[in-house]
N, C-alpha and C positions, 0 to 999 in steps of 0.2 A: 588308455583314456587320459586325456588331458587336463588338468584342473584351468576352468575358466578363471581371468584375469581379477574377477571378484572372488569366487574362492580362494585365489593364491595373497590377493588384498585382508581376506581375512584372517586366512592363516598368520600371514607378518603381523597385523593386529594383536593376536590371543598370543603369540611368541611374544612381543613388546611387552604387553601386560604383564605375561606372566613372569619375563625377564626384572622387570620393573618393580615386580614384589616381592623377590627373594632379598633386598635388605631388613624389608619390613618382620617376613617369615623370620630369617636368620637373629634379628636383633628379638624377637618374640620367643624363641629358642632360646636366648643366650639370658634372658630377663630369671633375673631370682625366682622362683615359686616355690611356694607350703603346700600340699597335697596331701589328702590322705585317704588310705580307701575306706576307710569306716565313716567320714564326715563328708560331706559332698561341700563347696561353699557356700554358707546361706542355707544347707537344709538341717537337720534334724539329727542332734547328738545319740548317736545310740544309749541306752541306761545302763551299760555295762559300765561307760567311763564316766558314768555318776558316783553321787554318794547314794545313788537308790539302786544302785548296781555292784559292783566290784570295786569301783572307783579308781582303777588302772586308769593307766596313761594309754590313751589310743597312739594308735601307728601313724607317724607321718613322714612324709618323705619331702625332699627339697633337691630342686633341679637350677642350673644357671647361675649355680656361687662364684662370681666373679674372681679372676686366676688370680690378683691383687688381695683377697680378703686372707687375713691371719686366723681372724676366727670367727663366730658364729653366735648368737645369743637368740636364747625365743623366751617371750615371754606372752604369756596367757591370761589374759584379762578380761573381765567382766565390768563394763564400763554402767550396766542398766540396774547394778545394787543398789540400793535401797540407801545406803551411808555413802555412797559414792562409789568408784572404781575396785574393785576386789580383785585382787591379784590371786591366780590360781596355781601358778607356776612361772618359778624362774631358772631360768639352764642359763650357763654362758660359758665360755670358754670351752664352746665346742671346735669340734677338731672342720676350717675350711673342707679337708677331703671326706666328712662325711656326707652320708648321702638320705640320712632319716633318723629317729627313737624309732624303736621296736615298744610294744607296750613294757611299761615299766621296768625297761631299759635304757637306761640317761646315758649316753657320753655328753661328758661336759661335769660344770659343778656346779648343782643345786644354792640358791640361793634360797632366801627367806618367802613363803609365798603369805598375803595376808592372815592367816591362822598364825601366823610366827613360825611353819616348821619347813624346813627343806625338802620338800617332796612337793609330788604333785596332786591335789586336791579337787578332785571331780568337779563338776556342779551341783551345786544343791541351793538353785534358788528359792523363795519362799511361792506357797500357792498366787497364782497369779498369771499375769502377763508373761508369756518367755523371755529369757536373757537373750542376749547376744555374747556370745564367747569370743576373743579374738585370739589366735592363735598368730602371736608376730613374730616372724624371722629378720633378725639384724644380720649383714652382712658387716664387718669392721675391719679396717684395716691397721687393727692391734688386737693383741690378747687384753683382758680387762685386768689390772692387779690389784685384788679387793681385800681390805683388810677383814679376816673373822667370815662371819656369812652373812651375805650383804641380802638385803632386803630390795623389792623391783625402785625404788626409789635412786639408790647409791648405782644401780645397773643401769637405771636409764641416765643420770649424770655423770656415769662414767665414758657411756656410748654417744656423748654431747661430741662433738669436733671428728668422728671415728666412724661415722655410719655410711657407705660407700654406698649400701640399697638396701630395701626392705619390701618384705614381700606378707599376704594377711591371709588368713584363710578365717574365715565365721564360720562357727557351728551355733545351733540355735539349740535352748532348751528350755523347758515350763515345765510346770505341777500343775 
């Protein structure tokens, strides 16, 4: 059987197209992403990686670290506190070749999170409205050299001139 001169017209059409999308695909591949299987984006923190739970570091993974970046920094924020932005956790001088934290397993070097301690601090918003968590990955194209243990402030002005791309994942959480 023969394909008629219109199906053989369609065909080269859906070939073009789909020719025609693989930079879009390929460069969507290649783009930085935070993931994690416990937080979906935008939905709903489980209470383990609360302070009404265990208060571990949930799991997150990261794909598309550009072959240029040295190293890596995520910093954890809650921008919906009450006094302003609440910093939950700061990592930086992670290793470009990794590929995720395991729960309360850091590579990299804890900074200061707003409670003053290097570690990572759940959520624990007050009864109310949910938070928005942001969970942000710097890609840099330098290690950070911080003097002592720097607080998300001294990390993000050190990441000022050094951010090659960045990538956010929100988890949401409420009382």
């Amino acid at each position: 059987m023969r394909p008629s001169n219109l199906t053989l017209s369609a065909l080269m059409l859906l070939l073009f197209i789909s020719l025609d999308s693989i930079p879009t695909v390929l460069a969507d591949a290649l783009k930085l992403q935070i993931t994690s299987p416990a937080i979906s984006d935008g939905g709903r923190i489980p209470t383990q990686f609360t302070c009404d739970g265990e208060n571990k570091s949930p799991p997150l993974t990261w794909t598309g670290v550009p072959s240029n970046a040295k190293s890596l920094a995520l910093l954890v924020e809650d921008p919906d506190a009450p006094s302003g932005t609440f910093v939950h956790w700061v990592v930086y001088d992670i290793s470009p070749s990794s590929t995720g934290i395991k729960p309360s397993n850091v590579e990299g070097t804890e900074g200061l999170n707003s409670a003053g301690k290097a570690a990572y601090m759940g959520p624990c918003p007050p009864r109310g409205n949910p938070h928005h968590y942001h969970f942000r990955l710097y890609a840099l194209d330098s290690n950070l050299t911080l003097d002592g243990v720097p607080n998300a402030r001294a990390v993000h002005a050190a990441t000022e001139g050094h951010i090659i791309e960045s990538a956010d994942l929100v988890g949401i959480f409420g009382r």
